[in-house]
Every structure is written in structure tokens, then in C-alpha cells.
DRENLOVEX-879304 format. One record per residue (C-alpha): residue number from 0; residue in one letter; x, y, z. Coordinates in steps of 0.001 Angstrom, whole numbers, plus 500000, padded with zeros to 6 digits. Last residue first. Example, Ala and Ser with C-alpha at 12.3 -4.5 7.8 and 13.67 -1.06 7.14 Angstrom:
REM residues 2
R     n   res       px       py       pz
R     1     S   513670   498940   507140
R     0     A   512300   495500   507800
//
This chain:
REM residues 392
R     n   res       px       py       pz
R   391     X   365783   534827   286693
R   390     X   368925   533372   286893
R   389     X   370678   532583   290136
R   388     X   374623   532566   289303
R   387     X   377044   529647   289603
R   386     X   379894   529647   287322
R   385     X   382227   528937   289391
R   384     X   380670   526226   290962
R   383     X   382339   523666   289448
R   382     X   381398   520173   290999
R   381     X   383436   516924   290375
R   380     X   386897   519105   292000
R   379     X   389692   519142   289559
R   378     X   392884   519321   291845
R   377     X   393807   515500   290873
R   376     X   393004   515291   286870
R   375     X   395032   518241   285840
R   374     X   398187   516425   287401
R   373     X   396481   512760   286414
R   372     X   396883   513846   282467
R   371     X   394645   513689   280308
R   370     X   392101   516515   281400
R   369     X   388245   516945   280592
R   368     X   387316   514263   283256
R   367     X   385178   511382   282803
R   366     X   382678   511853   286152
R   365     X   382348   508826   288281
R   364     X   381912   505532   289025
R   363     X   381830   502478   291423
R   362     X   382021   498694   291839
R   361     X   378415   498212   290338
R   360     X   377630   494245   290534
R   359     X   376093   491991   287337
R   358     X   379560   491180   285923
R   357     X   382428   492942   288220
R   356     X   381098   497057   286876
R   355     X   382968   500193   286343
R   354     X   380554   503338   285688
R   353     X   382175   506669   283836
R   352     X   379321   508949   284053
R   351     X   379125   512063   281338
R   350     X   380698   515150   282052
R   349     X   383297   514692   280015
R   348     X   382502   512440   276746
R   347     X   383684   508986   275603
R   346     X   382087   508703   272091
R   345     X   383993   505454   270832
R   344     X   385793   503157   272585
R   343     X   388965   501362   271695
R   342     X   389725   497851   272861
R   341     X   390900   496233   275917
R   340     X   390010   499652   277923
R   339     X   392684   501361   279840
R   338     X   390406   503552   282702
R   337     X   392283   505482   285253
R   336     X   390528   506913   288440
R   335     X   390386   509645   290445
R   334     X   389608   510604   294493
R   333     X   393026   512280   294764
R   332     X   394929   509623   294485
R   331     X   394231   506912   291656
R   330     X   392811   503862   291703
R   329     X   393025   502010   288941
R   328     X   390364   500225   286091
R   327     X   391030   497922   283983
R   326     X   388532   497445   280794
R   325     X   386141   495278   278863
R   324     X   383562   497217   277388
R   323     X   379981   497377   279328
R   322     X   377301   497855   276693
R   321     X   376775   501716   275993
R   320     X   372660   502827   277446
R   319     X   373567   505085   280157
R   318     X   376962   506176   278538
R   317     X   380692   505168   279279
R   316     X   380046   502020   280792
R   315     X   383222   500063   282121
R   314     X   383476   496341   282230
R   313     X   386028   494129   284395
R   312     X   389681   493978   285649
R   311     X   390762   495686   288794
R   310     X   393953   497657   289588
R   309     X   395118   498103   293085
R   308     X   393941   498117   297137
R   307     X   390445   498726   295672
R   306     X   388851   501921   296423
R   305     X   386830   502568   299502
R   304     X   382786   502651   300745
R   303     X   381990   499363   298747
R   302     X   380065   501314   295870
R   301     X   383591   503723   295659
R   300     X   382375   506796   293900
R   299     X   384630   508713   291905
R   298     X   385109   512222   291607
R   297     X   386869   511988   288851
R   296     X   387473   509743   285936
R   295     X   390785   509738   283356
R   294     X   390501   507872   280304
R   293     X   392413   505835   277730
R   292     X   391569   502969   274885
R   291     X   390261   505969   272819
R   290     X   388481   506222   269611
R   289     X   387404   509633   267912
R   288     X   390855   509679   266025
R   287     X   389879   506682   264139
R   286     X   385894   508138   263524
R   285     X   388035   510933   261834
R   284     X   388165   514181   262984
R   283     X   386501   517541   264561
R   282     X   387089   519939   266666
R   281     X   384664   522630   267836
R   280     X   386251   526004   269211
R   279     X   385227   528208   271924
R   278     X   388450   529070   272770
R   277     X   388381   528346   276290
R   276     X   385354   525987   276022
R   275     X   387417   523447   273805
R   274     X   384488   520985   272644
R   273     X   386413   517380   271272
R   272     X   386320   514711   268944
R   271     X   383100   516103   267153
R   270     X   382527   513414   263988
R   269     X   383985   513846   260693
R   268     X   383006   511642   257499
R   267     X   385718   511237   254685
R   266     X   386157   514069   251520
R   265     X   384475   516833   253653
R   264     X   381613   519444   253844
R   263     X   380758   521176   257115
R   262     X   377006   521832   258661
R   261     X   377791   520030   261670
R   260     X   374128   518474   261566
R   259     X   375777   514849   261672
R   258     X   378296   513138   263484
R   257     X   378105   513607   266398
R   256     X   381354   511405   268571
R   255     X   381290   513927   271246
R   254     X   378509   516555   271655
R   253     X   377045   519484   269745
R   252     X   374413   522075   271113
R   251     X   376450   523235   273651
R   250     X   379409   524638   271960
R   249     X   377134   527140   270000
R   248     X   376160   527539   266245
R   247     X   379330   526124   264836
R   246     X   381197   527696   262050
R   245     X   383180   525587   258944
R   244     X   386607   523841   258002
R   243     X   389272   525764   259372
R   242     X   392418   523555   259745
R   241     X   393976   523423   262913
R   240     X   395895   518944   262645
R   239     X   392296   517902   264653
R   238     X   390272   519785   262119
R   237     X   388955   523164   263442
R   236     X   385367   524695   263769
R   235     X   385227   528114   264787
R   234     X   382715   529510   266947
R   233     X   379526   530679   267617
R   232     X   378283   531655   271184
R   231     X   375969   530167   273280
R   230     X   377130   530069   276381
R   229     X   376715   533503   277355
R   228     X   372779   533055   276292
R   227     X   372566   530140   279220
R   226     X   368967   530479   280460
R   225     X   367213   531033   277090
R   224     X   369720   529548   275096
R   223     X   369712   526611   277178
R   222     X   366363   525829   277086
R   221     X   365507   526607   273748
R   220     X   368611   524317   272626
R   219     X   367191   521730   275313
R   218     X   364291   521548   273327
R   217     X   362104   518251   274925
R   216     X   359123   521004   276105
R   215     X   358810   520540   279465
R   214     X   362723   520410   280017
R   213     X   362776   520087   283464
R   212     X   361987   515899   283893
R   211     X   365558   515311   281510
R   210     X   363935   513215   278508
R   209     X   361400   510310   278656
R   208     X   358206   509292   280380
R   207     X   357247   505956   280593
R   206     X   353435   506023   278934
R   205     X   350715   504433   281540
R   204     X   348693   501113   281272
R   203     X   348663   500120   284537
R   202     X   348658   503806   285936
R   201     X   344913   503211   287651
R   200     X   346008   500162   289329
R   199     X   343779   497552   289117
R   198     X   346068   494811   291239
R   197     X   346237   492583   288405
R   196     X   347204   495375   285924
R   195     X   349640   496666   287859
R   194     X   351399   493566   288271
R   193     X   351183   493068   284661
R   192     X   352817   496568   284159
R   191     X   355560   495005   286911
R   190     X   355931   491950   284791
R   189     X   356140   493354   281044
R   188     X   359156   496259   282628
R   187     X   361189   492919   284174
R   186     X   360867   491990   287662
R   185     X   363656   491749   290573
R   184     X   364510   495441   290456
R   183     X   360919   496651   291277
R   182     X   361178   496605   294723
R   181     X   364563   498840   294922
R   180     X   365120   499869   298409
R   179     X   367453   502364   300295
R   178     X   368194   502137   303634
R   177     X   371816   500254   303824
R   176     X   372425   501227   300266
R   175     X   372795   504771   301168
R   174     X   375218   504311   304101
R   173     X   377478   501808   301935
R   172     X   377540   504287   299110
R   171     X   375517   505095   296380
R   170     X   376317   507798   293595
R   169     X   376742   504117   290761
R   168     X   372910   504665   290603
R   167     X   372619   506408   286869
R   166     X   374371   503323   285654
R   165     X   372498   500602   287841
R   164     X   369069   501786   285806
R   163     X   368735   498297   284219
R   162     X   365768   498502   281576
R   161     X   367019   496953   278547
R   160     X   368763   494475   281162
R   159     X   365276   493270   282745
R   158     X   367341   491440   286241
R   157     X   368307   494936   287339
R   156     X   371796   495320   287717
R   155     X   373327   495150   290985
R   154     X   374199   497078   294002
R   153     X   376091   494767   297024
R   152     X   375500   496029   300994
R   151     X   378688   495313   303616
R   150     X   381081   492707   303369
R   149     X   380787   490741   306383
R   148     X   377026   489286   305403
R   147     X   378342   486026   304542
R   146     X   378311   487044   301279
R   145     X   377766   490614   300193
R   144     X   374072   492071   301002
R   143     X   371777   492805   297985
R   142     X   370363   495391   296410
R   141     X   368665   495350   292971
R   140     X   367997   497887   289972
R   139     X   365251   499138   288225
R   138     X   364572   502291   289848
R   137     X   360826   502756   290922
R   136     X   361902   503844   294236
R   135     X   362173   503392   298063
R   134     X   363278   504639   301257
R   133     X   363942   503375   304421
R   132     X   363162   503064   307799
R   131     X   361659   505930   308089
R   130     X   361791   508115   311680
R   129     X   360421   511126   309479
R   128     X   364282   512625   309861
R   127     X   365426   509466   307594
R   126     X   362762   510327   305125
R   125     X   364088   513395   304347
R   124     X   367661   512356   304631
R   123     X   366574   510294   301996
R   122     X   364476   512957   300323
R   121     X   367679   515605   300379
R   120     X   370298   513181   299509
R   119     X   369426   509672   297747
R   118     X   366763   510947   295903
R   117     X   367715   514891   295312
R   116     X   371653   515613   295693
R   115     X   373254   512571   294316
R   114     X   370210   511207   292438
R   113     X   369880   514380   290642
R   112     X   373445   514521   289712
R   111     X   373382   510845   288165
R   110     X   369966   512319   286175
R   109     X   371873   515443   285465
R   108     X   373818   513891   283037
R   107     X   376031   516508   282318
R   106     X   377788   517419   278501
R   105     X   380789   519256   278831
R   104     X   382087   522263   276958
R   103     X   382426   524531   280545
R   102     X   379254   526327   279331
R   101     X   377455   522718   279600
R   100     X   379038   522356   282996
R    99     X   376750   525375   284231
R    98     X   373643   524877   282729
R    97     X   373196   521539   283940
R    96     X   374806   522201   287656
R    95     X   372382   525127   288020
R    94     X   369040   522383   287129
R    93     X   370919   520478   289559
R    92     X   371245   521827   292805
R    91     X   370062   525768   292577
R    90     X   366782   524740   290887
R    89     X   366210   521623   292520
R    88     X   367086   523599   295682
R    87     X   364270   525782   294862
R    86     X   362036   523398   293971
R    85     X   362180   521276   296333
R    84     X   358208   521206   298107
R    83     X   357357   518151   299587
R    82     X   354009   516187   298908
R    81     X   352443   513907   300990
R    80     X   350061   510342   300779
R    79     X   349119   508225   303279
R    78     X   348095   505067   302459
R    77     X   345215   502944   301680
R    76     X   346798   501389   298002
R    75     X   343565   502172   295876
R    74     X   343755   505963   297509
R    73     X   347904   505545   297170
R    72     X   347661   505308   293757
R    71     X   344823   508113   292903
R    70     X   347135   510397   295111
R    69     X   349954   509555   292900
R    68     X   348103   509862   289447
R    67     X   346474   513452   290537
R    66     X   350260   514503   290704
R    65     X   351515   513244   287319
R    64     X   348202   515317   286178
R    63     X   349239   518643   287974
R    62     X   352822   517977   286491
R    61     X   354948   516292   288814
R    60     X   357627   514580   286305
R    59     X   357594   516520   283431
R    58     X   358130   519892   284630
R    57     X   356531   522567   282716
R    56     X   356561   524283   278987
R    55     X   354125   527353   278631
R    54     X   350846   526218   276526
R    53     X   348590   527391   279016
R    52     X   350474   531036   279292
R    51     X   353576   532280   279767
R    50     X   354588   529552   282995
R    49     X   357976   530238   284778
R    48     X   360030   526939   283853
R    47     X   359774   523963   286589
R    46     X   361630   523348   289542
R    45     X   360518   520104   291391
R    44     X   357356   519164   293921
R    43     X   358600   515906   295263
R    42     X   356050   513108   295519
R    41     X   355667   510859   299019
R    40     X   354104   508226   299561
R    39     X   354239   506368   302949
R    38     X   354057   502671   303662
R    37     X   354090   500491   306564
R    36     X   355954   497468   305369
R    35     X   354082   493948   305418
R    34     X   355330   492612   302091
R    33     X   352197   493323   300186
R    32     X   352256   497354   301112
R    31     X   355952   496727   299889
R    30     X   354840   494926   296727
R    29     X   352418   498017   296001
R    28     X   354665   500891   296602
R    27     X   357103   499343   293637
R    26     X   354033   499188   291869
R    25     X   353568   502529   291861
R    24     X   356722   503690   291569
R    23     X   357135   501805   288489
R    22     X   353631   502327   286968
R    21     X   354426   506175   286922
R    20     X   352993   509081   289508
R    19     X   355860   509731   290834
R    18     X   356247   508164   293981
R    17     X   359283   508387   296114
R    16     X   358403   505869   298659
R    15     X   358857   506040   302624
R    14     X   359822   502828   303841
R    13     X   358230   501999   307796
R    12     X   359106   498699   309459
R    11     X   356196   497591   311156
R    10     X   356044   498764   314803
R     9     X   354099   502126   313920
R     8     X   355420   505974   314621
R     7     X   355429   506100   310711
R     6     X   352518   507598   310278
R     5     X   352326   510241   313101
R     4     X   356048   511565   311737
R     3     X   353700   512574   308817
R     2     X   351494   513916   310809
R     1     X   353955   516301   311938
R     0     X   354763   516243   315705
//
């Protein structure tokens, strides 16, 4: 028996928490310690770039300091604190999945990806073999149970809207949701650092971190043309009608809708409408041909555990921080979905999450899909591992 199976052999109910050394983990800890759980920190050691020296870039988010943070936390808190080593399935799961979809012309979110496989996969599951009861995290988001309690586990927006992290969260399902818990959903960002504060928390007054956690350095051009060189390859750039107008450094550093830093002179502005990886051609148009009132979504998540017996009304995100536009979304086979929006959107990009929401409550998501046509659409799997290869 592990001693961290020792701590949670207690009668209270026992919620292991993902700590990262932040104010929202931290405080999310703290409220559970105050409403009578038994808690256990726990920080995930994650990939980070071979180190060249003291001023090599690292991972953001458990950096030797981000580290010292968390065990100063759960000192002041009294509890246990462990650390669990993942980078090498960090590496394979989702720092792999990054370089890989952005040489198939797509632009990932790894953050969705990393809640798939990481939080709510390997540390859940985690936690689960620990004899948890649940685990927690600093997302800002809420979980609630349907009406009546008959219709299984509800996930919400958080109540601060400039920080609701619902989008990135659309991966859960019923089993998920059932165990996981959000503390810090039900406060704004000004609330939890004054909850910090109060309780003399030593990362009351700590910068939010920003950017994807494996890029220590904020250059994801460095970064992916240091670990995807095949990917980065210059190419033609075409108007939507064929018609050369320029050379593009590398598929991955442009995405859709950009507008500027194409390096091409034109009577009207252009924006990127769409990357074709095949030919490794950029295409660009007008801001009218950039809009859309039509996509395809794969891979999707149901939040209720199924899809809906037919089409549903409501709003659809296309990016983490896009207001909801009004939209039905159907069901289609194969695990898909079709989004007709009321009005055209702008900047819809594959790879990126697709996340339908009834008002305040996440229905489900997934991937917008390259294809436009539901034959392309239904034997295109959400992962590709084609490409997969271990680099150095």
C-alpha cells in the first residue's frame, strides 16, 4: 500500500486535486479542505524541451518554481502533497497530437486534447485507482445534477463569463462529470484571488499563466520548426478563383481568417480561407468568402452520454474566446455533426473545437472537420496517427 492510498483510506469523502501551483488550484483545494473533504494534492510532472543551458525554454506549468508554489500551498493547507511523473505520455499524447495535425494544415487546441487524455483520463483514472472520490481543478466552470436528479450530471459555464473554461471542457461525459469537481466555478477571478488573500495564501497575488504549458519560450514557429522541419515547407499562395499572388513561409505558421503578415499586395484585404496540406498551398480571399453559415464536426462528444433524437437549436462556439452564435445543430451518423448557423461566421478552423451550448449548459462538441461533405466527414477518425513518430 502506497502512502498515498494511506491518505485517502479515511471516512470523509476523499477528492484528489490537480494543483498547479496557481491561485485557482489553490483555492479550489482550499474550499474543499473548508467543506469537510479529505484532500490530496497532486502536481503532474509534464514533457518539457531538452534543456541547452540555463536559459533553455521549459514547461510552463511545473517549472521548479510552479512546483515549490504547490508544496508551499498544501504546507499552509495541512495536506499531503505528491507528484506524478507523465511526461512521457504527455509527450506521445498531446505534445505528438500538436505537431502532427499542424502538418495535416490544421490548427489543434491541445488544451481540449490535454483534458481528454491528461486531466480527465490518465490523473482521473489516477485518482480513481487511489480509492478517490473525486477529482478536482482550478477550471472555471460548474457541475450540476439535471432536475429531479433522473437526468444524469449538467456542465455549465462558469458564473465569471470572461473567465468560463466550459469550451475546453465539452470532452466530459456522464462518467467524468460524476467524479469530477469544479470549486472555483461558482466565484469570479476578483473573488477567488480575494479568497486567497484572506486565507494568506502564498499565490494570492500570482500572474495567470498564458500560452500552450510546453512552449517555454511562447515561439511556436521555433517550436515547430525544430520538431516539425517536414512541415515547414514554402508554398504557393493562391486566390480562391488559382491566381498566384505571393509565397508562404510554411502552412503552419498561418491560420484561418489572418489577415496580416501574408506578405502579399492587393487592391481589397485578403485573409487565409483555407491551408491545403496536400499541395501545400495557402488560399486566400475576401473577408465575404471567409464567412460560412455551414460546418461539419467530428468526433463529437455528447455531454448527456448520447446525441439528441434530432436537430437542436442554440449557440455554437467556434473558438475558446468567440461569443456563442446562434445555430442548429444535427446529429449525424458516424459520431458527426452538422452546424447551420443563423448568420455567417467568420474564422471557423479544423482542428479547432466546435462547442454547442442550451444557454448556460454544454450539450457537446467536437473537432470542425477539414471535409464538406458528410461522406469525407464519417470515416475521418478525431485522432490521426499517421503521422506519429518519436522525435528526438
Amino acid at each position: 500500500m502506497t502512502d498515498v492510498q494511506k491518505s485517502v483510506e479515511k471516512s470523509r469523502p476523499t477528492v484528489v486535486v490537480a494543483m498547479s501551483g496557481g491561485v485557482d488550484s489553490s483555492v479550489a483545494a482550499a474550499l474543499l479542505k473548508q467543506e469537510g473533504y479529505e484532500v490530496v494534492g497532486m502536481m503532474m510532472r509534464l514533457w518539457s524541451e531538452p534543456g541547452q543551458g540555463p536559459g533553455a525554454p521549459m514547461n510552463r506549468c511545473c517549472t521548479p518554481d510552479q512546483l515549490a508554489d504547490a508544496r508551499r500551498v498544501a504546507d499552509a493547507l495541512a495536506i499531503p502533497f505528491y507528484v506524478v511523473d507523465v511526461k512521457d505520455y504527455f509527450r506521445r499524447r498531446i505534445v505528438q497530437f500538436y505537431i502532427d495535425q499542424h502538418a495535416l494544415g490544421r490548427t489543434p487546441n491541445p488544451c481540449v486534447e490535454c483534458n481528454r487524455e491528461i486531466r480527465f483520463g490518465y490523473l482521473l483514472d489516477r485518482a480513481r485507482a487511489l480509492g478517490a472520490d473525486y477529482l478536482a481543478t482550478g477550471h472555471y466552470a460548474r457541475v450540476e445534477m439535471a432536475a429531479g436528479g433522473q437526468g444524469g450530471y449538467r456542465l455549465l459555464k462558469a458564473v465569471d463569463d470572461g473567465k468560463d473554461q466550459s469550451y475546453v471542457l465539452h470532452v466530459l461525459g456522464q462518467e467524468e462529470l460524476a467524479q469530477v469537481l469544479f470549486p472555483v466555478g461558482r466565484y469570479t477571478k476578483t473573488e477567488v484571488r480575494q479568497i486567497a488573500a484572506e486565507l494568506g495564501l502564498p499565490v494570492a497575488r500570482k500572474s495567470e499563466s498564458m500560452d500552450l504549458c510546453f512552449l517555454g519560450d511562447g515561439d511556436y514557429r521555433r517550436f515547430l520548426a525544430e520538431y516539425a522541419p517536414q512541415a515547414i515547407r514554402p508554398g504557393p499562395i493562391v486566390s480562391s478563383a488559382g491566381d498566384l499572388l505571393g509565397e508562404h513561409e510554411g502552412l503552419p505558421f498561418y491560420t484561418i481568417g489572418q489577415r496580416k503578415g501574408l506578405g502579399i499586395s492587393a487592391g481589397e484585404p485578403l485573409f487565409v480561407l483555407r491551408k491545403d496540406a496536400e499541395r501545400n498551398t495557402l488560399v486566400v480571399g475576401t473577408r465575404e468568402e471567409l464567412g460560412q453559415t455551414t460546418l461539419l464536426v467530428r468526433g463529437v462528444n455528447w455531454v448527456a452520454g448520447g446525441p439528441p433524437a434530432g436537430p437542436v437549436s442554440g449557440g455554437v462556439k467556434v473558438r475558446y474566446k468567440a461569443p456563442a452564435a446562434p445555430a442548429t445543430v444535427a446529429p449525424l451518423p458516424g459520431g458527426g455533426a452538422r452546424v447551420v448557423f443563423d448568420a455567417h461566421v467568420y474564422g471557423a478552423t479544423p482542428g479547432q473545437a466546435a462547442v454547442f451550448y442550451d444557454g448556460d449548459e454544454v450539450i457537446g462538441g467536437g473537432l470542425i472537420a477539414d471535409s464538406t461533405t458528410i461522406t469525407e466527414l464519417e470515416v475521418e477518425p478525431v485522432r490521426d496517427n499517421s503521422l506519429v513518430e518519436e522525435t528526438a
